[in-house]
Structure formats: C-alpha cells, structure tokens
SETOR-653345 format. One record per residue (C-alpha): residue number from 0; residue in one letter; x, y, z. Coordinates in steps of 0.25 Angstrom, whole numbers, plus 5000, padded with zeros to 4 digits. Layout:
N
PT|n|res|x|y|z
PT|NUM|a|X|Y|Z;
...
This chain:
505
PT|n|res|x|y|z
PT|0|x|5349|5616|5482;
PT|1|x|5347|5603|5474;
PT|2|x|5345|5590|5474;
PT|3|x|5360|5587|5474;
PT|4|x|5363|5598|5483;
PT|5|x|5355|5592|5494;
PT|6|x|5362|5578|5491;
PT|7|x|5374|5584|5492;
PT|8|x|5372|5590|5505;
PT|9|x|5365|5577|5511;
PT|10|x|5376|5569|5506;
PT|11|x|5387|5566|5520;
PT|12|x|5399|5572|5524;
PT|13|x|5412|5567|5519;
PT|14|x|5417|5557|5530;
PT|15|x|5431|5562|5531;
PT|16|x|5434|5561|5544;
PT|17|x|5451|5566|5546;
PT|18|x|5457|5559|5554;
PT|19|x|5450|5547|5554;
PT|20|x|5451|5540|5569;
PT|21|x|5453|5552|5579;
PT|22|x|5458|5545|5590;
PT|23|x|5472|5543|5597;
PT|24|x|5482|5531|5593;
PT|25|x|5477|5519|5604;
PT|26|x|5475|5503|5605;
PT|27|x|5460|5505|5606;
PT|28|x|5459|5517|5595;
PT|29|x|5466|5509|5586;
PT|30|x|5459|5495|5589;
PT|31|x|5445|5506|5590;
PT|32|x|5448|5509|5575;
PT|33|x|5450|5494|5572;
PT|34|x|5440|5489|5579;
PT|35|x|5432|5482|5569;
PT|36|x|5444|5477|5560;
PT|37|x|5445|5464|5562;
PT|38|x|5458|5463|5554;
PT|39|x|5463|5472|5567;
PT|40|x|5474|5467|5575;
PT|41|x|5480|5471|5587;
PT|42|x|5494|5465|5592;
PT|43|x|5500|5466|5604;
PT|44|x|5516|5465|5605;
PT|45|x|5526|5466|5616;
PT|46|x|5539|5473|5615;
PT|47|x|5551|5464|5617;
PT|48|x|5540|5454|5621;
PT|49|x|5537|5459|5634;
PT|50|x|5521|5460|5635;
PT|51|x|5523|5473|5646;
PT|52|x|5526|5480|5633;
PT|53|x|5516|5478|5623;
PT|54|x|5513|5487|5609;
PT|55|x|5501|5485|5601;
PT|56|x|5501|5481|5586;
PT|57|x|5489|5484|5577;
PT|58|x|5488|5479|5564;
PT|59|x|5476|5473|5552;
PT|60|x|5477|5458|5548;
PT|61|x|5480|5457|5536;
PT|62|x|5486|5471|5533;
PT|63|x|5499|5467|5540;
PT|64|x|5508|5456|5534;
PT|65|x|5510|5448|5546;
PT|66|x|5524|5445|5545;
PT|67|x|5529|5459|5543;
PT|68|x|5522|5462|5559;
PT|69|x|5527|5452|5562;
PT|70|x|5542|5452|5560;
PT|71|x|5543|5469|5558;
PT|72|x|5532|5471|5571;
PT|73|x|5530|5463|5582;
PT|74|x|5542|5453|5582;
PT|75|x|5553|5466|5582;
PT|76|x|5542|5472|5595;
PT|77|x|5544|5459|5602;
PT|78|x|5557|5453|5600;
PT|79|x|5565|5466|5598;
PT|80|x|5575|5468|5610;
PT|81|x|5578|5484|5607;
PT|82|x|5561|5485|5608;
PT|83|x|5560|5478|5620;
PT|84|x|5571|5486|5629;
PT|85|x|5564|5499|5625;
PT|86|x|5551|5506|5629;
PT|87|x|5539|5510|5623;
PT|88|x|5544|5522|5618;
PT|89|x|5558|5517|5613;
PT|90|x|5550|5507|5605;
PT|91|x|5543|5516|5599;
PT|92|x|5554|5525|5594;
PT|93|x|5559|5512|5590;
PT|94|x|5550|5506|5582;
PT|95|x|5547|5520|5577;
PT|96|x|5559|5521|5572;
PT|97|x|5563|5507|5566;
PT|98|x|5567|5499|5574;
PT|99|x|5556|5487|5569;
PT|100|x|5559|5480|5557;
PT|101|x|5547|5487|5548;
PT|102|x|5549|5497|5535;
PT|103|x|5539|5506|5541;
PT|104|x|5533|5511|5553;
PT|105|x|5528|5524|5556;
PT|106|x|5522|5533|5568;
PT|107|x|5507|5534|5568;
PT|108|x|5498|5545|5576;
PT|109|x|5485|5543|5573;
PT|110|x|5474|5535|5572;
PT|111|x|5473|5535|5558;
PT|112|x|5488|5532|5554;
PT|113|x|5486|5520|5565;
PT|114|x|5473|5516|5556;
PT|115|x|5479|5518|5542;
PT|116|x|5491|5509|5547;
PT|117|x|5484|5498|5551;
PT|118|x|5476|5498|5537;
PT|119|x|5486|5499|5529;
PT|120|x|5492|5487|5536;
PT|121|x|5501|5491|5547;
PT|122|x|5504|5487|5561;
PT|123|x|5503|5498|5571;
PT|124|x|5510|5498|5585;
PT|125|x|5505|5506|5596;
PT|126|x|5515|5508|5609;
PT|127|x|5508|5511|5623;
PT|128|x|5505|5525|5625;
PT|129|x|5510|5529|5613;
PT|130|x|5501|5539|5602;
PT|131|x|5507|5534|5591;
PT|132|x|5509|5521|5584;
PT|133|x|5520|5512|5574;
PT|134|x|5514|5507|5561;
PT|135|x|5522|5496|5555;
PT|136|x|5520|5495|5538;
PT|137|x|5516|5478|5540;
PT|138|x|5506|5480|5527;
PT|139|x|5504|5466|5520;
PT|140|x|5506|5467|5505;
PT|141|x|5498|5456|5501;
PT|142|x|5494|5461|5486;
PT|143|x|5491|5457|5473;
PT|144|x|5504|5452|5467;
PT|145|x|5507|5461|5455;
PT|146|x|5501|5454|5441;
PT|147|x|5500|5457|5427;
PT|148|x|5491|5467|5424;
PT|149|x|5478|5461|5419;
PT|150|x|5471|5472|5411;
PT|151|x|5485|5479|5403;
PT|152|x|5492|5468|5398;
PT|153|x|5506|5469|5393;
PT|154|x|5514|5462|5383;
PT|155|x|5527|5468|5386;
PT|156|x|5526|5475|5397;
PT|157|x|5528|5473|5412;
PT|158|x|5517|5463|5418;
PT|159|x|5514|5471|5433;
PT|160|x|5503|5477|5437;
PT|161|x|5497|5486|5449;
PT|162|x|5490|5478|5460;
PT|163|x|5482|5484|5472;
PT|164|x|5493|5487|5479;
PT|165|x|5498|5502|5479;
PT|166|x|5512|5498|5484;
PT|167|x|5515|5488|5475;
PT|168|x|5508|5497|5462;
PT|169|x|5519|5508|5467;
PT|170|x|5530|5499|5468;
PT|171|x|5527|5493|5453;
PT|172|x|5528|5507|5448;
PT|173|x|5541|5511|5456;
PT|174|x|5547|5499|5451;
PT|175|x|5545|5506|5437;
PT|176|x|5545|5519|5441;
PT|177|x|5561|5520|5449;
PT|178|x|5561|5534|5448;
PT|179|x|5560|5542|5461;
PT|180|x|5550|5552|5454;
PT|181|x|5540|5542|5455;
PT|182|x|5531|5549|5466;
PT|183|x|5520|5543|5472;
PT|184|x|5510|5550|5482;
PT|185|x|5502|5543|5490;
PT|186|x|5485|5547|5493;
PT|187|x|5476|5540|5501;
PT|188|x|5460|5540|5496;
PT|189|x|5449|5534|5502;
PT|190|x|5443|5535|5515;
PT|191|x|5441|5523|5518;
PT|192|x|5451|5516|5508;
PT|193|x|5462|5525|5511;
PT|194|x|5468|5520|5497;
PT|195|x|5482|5524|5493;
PT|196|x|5483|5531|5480;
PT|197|x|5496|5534|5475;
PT|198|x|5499|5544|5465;
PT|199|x|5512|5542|5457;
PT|200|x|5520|5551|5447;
PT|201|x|5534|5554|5443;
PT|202|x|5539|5567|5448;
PT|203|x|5544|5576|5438;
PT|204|x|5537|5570|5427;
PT|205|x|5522|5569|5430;
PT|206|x|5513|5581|5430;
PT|207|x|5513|5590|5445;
PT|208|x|5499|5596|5441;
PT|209|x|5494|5580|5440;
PT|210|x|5501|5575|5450;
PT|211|x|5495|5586|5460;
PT|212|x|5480|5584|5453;
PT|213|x|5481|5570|5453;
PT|214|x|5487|5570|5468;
PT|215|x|5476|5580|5471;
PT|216|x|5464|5571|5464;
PT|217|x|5467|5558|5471;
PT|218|x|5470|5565|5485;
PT|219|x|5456|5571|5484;
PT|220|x|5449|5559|5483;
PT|221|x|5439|5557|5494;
PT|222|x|5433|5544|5494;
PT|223|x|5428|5534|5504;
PT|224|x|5436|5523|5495;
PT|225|x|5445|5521|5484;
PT|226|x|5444|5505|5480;
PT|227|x|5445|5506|5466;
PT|228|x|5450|5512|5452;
PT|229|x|5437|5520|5448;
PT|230|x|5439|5530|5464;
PT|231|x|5452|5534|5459;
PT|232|x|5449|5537|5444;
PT|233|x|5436|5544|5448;
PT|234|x|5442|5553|5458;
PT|235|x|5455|5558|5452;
PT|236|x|5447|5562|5438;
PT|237|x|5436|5575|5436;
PT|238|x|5429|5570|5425;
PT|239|x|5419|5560|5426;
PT|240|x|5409|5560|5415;
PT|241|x|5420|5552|5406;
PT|242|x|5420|5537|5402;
PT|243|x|5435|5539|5399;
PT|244|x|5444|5534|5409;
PT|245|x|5455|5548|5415;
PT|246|x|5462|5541|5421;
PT|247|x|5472|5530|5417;
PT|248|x|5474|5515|5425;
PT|249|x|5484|5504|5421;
PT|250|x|5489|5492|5431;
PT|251|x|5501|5492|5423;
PT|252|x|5512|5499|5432;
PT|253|x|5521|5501|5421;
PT|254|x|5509|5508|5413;
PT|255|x|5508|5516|5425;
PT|256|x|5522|5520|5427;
PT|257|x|5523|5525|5411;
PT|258|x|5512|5535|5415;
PT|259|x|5519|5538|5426;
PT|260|x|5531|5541|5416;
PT|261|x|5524|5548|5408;
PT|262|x|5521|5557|5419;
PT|263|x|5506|5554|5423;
PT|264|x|5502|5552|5437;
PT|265|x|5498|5539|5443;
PT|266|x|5490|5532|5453;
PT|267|x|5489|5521|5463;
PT|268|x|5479|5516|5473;
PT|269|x|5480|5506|5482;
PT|270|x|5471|5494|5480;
PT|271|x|5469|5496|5464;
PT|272|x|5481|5487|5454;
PT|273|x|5480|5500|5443;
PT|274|x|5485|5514|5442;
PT|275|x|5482|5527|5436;
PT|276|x|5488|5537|5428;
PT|277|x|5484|5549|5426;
PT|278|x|5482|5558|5417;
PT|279|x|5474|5551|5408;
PT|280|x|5475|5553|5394;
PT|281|x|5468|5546|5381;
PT|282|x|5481|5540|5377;
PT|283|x|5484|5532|5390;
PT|284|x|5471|5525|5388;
PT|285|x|5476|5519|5375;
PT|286|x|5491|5517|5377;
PT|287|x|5496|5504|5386;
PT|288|x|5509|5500|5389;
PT|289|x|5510|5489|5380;
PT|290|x|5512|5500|5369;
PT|291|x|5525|5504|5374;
PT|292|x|5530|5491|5375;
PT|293|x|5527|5488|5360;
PT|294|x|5533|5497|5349;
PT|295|x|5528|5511|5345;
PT|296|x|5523|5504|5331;
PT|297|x|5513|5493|5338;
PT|298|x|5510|5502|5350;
PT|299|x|5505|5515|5340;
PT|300|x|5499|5504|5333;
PT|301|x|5490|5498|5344;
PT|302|x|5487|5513|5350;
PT|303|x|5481|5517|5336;
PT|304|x|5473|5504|5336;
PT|305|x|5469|5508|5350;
PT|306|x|5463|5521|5346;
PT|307|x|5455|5514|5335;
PT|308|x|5449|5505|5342;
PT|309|x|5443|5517|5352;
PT|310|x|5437|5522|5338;
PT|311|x|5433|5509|5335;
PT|312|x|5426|5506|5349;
PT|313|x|5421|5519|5351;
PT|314|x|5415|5522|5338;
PT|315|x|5412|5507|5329;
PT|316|x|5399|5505|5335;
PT|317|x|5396|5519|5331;
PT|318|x|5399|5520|5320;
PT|319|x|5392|5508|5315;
PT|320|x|5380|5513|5320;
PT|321|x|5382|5525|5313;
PT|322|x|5384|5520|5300;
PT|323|x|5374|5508|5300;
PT|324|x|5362|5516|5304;
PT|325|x|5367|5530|5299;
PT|326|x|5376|5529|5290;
PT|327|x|5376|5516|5282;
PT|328|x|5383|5525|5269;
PT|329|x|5396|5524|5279;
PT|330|x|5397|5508|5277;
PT|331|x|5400|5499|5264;
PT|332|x|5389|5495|5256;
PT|333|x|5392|5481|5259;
PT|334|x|5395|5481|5275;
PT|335|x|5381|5490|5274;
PT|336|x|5373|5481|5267;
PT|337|x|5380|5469|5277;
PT|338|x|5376|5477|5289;
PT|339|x|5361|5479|5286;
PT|340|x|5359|5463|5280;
PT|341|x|5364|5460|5296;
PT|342|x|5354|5469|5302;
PT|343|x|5343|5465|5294;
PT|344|x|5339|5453|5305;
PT|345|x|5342|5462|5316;
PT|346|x|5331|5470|5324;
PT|347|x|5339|5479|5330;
PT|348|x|5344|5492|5324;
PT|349|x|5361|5495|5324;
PT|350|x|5361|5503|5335;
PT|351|x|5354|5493|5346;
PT|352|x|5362|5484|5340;
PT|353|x|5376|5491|5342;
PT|354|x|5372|5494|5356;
PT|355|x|5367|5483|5361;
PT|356|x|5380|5476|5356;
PT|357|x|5389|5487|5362;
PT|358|x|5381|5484|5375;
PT|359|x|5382|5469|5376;
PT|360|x|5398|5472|5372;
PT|361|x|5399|5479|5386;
PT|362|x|5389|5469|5393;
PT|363|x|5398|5456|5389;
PT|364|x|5412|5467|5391;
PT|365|x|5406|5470|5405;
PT|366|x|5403|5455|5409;
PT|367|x|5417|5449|5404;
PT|368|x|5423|5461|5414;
PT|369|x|5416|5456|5426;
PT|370|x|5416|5441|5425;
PT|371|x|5427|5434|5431;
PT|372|x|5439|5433|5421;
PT|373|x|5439|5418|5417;
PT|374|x|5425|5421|5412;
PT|375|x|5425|5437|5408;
PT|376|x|5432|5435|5394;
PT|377|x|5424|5422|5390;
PT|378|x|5411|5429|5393;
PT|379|x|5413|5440|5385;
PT|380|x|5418|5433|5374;
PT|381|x|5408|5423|5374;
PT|382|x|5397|5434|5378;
PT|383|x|5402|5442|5364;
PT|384|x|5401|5429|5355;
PT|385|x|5387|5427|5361;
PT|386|x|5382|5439|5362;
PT|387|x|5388|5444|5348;
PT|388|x|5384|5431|5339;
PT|389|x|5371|5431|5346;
PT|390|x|5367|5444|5345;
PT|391|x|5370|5441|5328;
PT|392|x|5364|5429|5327;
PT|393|x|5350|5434|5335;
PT|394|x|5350|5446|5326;
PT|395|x|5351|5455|5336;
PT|396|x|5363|5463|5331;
PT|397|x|5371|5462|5319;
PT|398|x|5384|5459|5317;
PT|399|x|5390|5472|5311;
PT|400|x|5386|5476|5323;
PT|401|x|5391|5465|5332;
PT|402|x|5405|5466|5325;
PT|403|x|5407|5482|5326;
PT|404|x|5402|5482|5341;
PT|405|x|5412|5470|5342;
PT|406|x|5423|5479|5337;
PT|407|x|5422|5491|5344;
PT|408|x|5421|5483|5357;
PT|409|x|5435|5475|5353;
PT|410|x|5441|5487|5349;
PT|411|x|5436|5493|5363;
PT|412|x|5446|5484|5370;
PT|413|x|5460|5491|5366;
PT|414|x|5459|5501|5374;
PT|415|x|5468|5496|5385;
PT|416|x|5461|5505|5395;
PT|417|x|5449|5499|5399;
PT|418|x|5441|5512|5406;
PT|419|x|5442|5520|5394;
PT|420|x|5438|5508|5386;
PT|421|x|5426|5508|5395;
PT|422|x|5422|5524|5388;
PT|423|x|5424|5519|5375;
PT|424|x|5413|5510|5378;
PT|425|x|5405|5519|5382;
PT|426|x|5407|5530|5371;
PT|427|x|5405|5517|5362;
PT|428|x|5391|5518|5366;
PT|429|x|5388|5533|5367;
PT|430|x|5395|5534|5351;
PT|431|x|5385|5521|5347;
PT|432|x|5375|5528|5353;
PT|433|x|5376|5543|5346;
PT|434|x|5379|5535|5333;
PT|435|x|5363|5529|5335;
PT|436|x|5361|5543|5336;
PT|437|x|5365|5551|5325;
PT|438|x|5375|5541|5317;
PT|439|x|5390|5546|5313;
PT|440|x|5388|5564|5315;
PT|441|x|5384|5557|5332;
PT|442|x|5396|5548|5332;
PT|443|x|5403|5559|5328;
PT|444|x|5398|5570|5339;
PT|445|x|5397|5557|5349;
PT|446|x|5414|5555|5345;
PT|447|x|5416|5570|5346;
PT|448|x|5408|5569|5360;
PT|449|x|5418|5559|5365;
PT|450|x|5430|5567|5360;
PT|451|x|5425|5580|5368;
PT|452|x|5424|5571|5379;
PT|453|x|5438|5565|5378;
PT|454|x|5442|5580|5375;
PT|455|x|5437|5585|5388;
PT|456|x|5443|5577|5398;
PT|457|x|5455|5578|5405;
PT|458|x|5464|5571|5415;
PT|459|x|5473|5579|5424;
PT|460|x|5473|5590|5416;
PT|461|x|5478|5580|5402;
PT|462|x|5466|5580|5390;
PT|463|x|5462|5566|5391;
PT|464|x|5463|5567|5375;
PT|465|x|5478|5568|5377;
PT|466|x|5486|5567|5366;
PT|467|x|5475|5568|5358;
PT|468|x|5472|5583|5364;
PT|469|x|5480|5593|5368;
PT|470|x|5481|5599|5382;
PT|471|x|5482|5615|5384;
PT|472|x|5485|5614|5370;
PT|473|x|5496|5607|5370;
PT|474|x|5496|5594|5360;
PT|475|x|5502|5581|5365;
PT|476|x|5516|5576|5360;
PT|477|x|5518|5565|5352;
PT|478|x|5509|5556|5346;
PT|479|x|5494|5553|5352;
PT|480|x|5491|5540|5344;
PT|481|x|5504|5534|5339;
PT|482|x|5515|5530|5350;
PT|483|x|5530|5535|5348;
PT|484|x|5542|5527|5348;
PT|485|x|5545|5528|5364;
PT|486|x|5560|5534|5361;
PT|487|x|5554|5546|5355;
PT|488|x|5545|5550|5367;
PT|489|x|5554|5559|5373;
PT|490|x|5542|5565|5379;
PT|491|x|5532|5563|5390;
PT|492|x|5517|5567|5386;
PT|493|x|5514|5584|5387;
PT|494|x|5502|5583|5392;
PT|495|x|5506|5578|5404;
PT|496|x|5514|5589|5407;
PT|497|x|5526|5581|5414;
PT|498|x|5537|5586|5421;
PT|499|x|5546|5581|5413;
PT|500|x|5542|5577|5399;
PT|501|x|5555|5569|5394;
PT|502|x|5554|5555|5393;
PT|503|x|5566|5550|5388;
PT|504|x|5578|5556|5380;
C-alpha cells in the first residue's frame, strides 16, 4: 500500500452521528443541550394566571420576534378563560389543535426536533409529564430588504433581486411563477449549518432524469458547512480540472424563473442572494435578459459582438506575439516598420513585455475587486493610466503592445458572467504562452486544445458546447448565434429533453 493508501486509512472516521442528542424530551435535557447558549432563554408561564399551574417556554433572543410570543404565546396561556378551566391534558389537545392564535404549531418527539426548532427560531412549550412538546413558528424575519441587483443591470427589465433569505427568494419566484407546477423540494446539507437548499422546477416541463440527478447530487452532499456559493457548485458538478464555470448563477429572479420555463432546474440556498440553474450550456453564459427585452435586431446584434470579443480576449495577445516575432510577413509594411522603430529603446523582447502587461492587468483587476467601492474603480483607473503611460515613457514596454493588451482586456468585459470570464483569463495566458512557443501552427494546436476541452465536458447529461454541438446526435434547433423574433419560438430547446416542448401557439 502506498503513501496515499496509509493517509487515507489514518485519515478519522466521518462524525455522523444519527440522531444527534439521544436523550428523552425534559427541562434539564433541553437546558443540557443549551447550556452554553447565552442567547438561551427559559420562560415560565401560568395558565389562566394561576402560578399552581405553570408551563415552560423555551425559546433563542433574537430568533423569535418578540411581539409575535407575545400576543400568539404567552398572553392567550395566561388570559384565556377556555385554558384556564381545563387541565393539563385538555390544554394540550387544545393548543395542539389550534386553539392559540399562531399559523403553525406542531407536535415534537425528540430531541432533535426540539433542538432544530429553537434554531430556527421558535418557541417550544413543554407541559408537566408530558413526552412531547408544542413548537410555535415565532421566526423574526429581519432580512435584507429586496434591492436592485448590483452586478446584472437592466434597463427595461424588472429591478428585484435575491437576498439571503430562501423564503423571500421563493416568494419572488412564485410571484412570477403562479402556476401550480411550480415544485419545490426542500434538502437540508451541512452538519453543522443544516442549510436549506431548495430545488425548484415545473412539473411537466422540466427533465425527470435531471431533476432525480440534480435531487440526487445535492442530497448527497456531506459536509460540515455550506456558507457559501463555491460548496454548492463544487459538489453537484463531476468535473473539476475545468476553468469554465458548469453551473450557471444570476440574482435576477426573473432570469431564474425564464430557465425555469425553459425547463432547466434550479436552486436556492438559504443565506446566499443568487440562484442556479442547471444544466449549463455555453449559450447561457452569453445571453442576459436585457436581450429579450430589446428587439431581435439590436439583441443578435450585441450577442455576435459578444462572441467577438471572447475571439478577440482569448486570442489578440497571441496573435500578436505570433506575428511580431514569428511571422512579421502577416503585418503591413507600415504598422511593421512602426512596431519595430517603438521597440528599438526597449530591453525587453515582445513576449516579456506581453506577459508582464497581461499580469499587471490582473494585479490592478484584482485590487480594484477587493478595495472598498468608493475607491475600487478609481484605483484601477488611475493604476492603468500610471501604470500604462509609465511603463511607455520608461521604455519598458511599447505601446503596440500596451494597446493590444489594453483591447483584449476591455473586450474581456462583455461577457456578462463573470466566472466564465475568469477561464478566459486564464486561457489568455496559456494561448500567449504556446504562441512564445511555436508562433501561429502553437496557437492553432493550443485553440484546438481548448476546443477539445470544451468539447468533453458535459452538464447533466447536455454537451456544454450546446448548440454549437450536437447531443446523441441530435443537432440543436434553431439558430446558435443569431436570436429569433420571440413569436417564431414555438419551441422549447431539444436538448433539454422537456416534457412538454411547446412554448406558445
């Protein structure tokens, strides 16, 4: 056995421990678990007001909204007549039954329902005696209010977008979403977090074979935590030695809900303002919603100019190093001869010089991301100005180079997704670098490197190159690059494999 054998078998045992608190439903179990919660509060009340008869309420400052246990909880125990002529057991029925003025209340058995409920911030009642206990729903909903998304801007489009919490996420879908077929299942991940994900689809139209895989991913995720985005998007996708982003956020809900229509599946968590959908195709990565609102003319339009600009990031740098130490034939006698007069003061040959430009670009990109806002843009401008003029007037680069490395990074920037932005980055780098290499036949093989790449991945079963590729060869409907008039859609995409595929008359 190896090395990574014997690591493996020194490595602990899972801690999944099933149930969690293996003891029986009592005042000191339940303050035993608490114990070292200060936010942990024990109440007790009277019923009718007679102290001979006292319940205890437990509940977490700050979890509860005070009013709500107030007026629904302990006033009714104390002031209502029906409660105070009955006993123990008749109150319970009672309560257990409706007769407090709260929306929901159920019967509890163990120890860790009693637990959970207190977390997620209700008041428990425990009787005298009794096994079991009433949880009242008291939850605070102190939250985020809902703002304009910051990072998918719309000018004609609706102005909402997801906050942290789940509830209000599902409501701002359902008050777009009316249809009953709207389905949402809900999974709790995290050993310690115990985070609600929700999986949402419409029945009848979306995928049984995703909606089982993706069901069957995010159930299967076994983690200590889930706290942020990258949890999620790690777990629910197989590969991994990929830049390029397989699965797809927005923190628009009405870009959510239209993958919904379309019949992909989505996803919620609690405690992070975007959603998922999945599967992830190419074509999501390049659309927005902005481009339904406008007409089919401007929106084709801007979507070719899109996929220019990934040639033009992806392959400018390149190319010019390519052609200005490989192949000078390829450029004008007179950019040629302007190009080598500018490098003449300069010590550095074209490829340092490309390199180092493209890596200061992503220093001052990474600076401006992490400063505070009032700050973040002005930095980076000011950083490019200085760093750019200076780096001409020191002789250290020239500016051929200064402007084609200043292109292909402005052009970088209309991709509206920002993580499949970040692999064009980084194949920016790997193409300049095969083009130091071996010139244009390097870029070529490094461009056909990238396109096997692309070619080999799939999501949920859907080539990632769809509509560009074909899947168990079938070719994709309608057109890849230039959008249609929306009353000629009549269809719903193939390759999802919808249960219904009409879309309209």
């Amino acid at each position: 056995m190896g090395w990574f054998g014997r690591r493996q078998r020194m490595e602990p045992p899972h801690p999944r421990k099933e149930p969690r608190i293996d003891l029986p439903i009592t005042e000191e179990n339940i303050c035993a678990v608490f114990r070292d919660a200060a936010d942990f509060t024990v109440r007790t009340a009277s019923l009718g007001g007679d102290p001979k008869r006292p319940v205890t309420v437990f509940y977490i400052q700050g979890m509860v909204r005070g009013e709500r246990a107030n007026d629904y909880l302990l006033r009714p125990l104390a002031q209502d007549a029906a409660l105070a002529a009955a006993d123990y057991d008749e109150v319970y029925r009672m309560m257990r039954d409706g007769a407090l003025y709260n929306l929901s209340v159920s019967e509890r058995t163990t120890m860790d329902e009693v637990a959970f409920d207190l977390v997620e911030g209700c008041a428990v009642l425990l009787f005298p005696g009794k096994p079991a206990v009433l949880s009242f729903s008291v939850a605070t909903e102190e939250k985020r209010s809902v703002s304009q998304p910051e990072n998918e801007t719309s000018v004609k489009g609706a102005r909402d977008s997801f906050v942290e919490s789940l509830r209000t996420n599902t409501s701002l879908v359902r008050r777009r979403m009316r249809a009953p077929e709207l389905c949402i299942k809900e999974h709790k991940v995290g050993r310690q977090t115990v985070t609600p994900v929700d999986v949402l689809y419409l029945d009848g139209i979306a995928n049984p074979g995703i909606v089982a895989e993706v069901e069957r991913k995010v159930a299967g995720i076994d983690v200590a935590a889930l706290l942020s985005a990258g949890y999620l998007e790690q777990y629910i996708t197989d590969e991994s030695a990929t830049p390029f982003p397989l699965t797809y956020f927005t923190e628009r809900p009405d870009r959510f809900c239209a993958g919904l229509v379309e019949g992909r599946v989505g996803i919620l968590v609690d405690g992070i303002s975007v959603g998922w959908l999945l599967p992830a195709t190419v074509d999501l990565f390049f659309s927005t919603e902005q481009d339904v609102s406008s007409g089919w003319v401007t929106s084709s339009v801007l979507l070719v100019l899109r996929y220019l600009c990934l040639l033009i990031t992806l392959l400018l740098p390149a190319l010019y190093i390519a052609a200005v130490t490989f192949h000078p034939e390829m450029l004008p006698a007179a950019l040629m001869q302007s190009i080598a007069s500018a490098k003449r003061s300069v010590p550095f040959g074209t490829v340092f010089e490309v390199l180092l430009l493209l890596a200061a670009f992503e220093i001052l990109q990474e600076a401006g991301r992490y400063l505070p806002a009032a700050i973040g843009q002005t930095a980076s401008i000011l950083g490019g100005l200085v760093v750019g003029t200076a780096a001409v007037e020191a002789r250290i680069v020239s500016p051929a180079v200064l402007v084609a490395v200043a292109i292909a990074g402005v052009a970088g920037y209309t991709q509206p997704n920002q993580d499949f932005a970040g692999a064009l980055r980084i194949w920016r780098f790997l193409l300049a670098v095969f083009a130091a290499l071996g010139g244009l036949p390097a870029v070529a093989l490094g461009t056909a490197w990238l396109l096997c790449h692309l070619g080999s991945l799939e999501t949920f079963g859907v080539p990632y190159l769809t509509p560009f590729a074909s899947a168990a060869g079938e070719q994709v409907e309608g057109h890849a690059v230039i959008r249609q008039p929306l009353p000629r859609v009549k269809l719903r995409h193939n390759y999802l494999k919808t249960g219904n595929r009409r879309n309209q008359r």
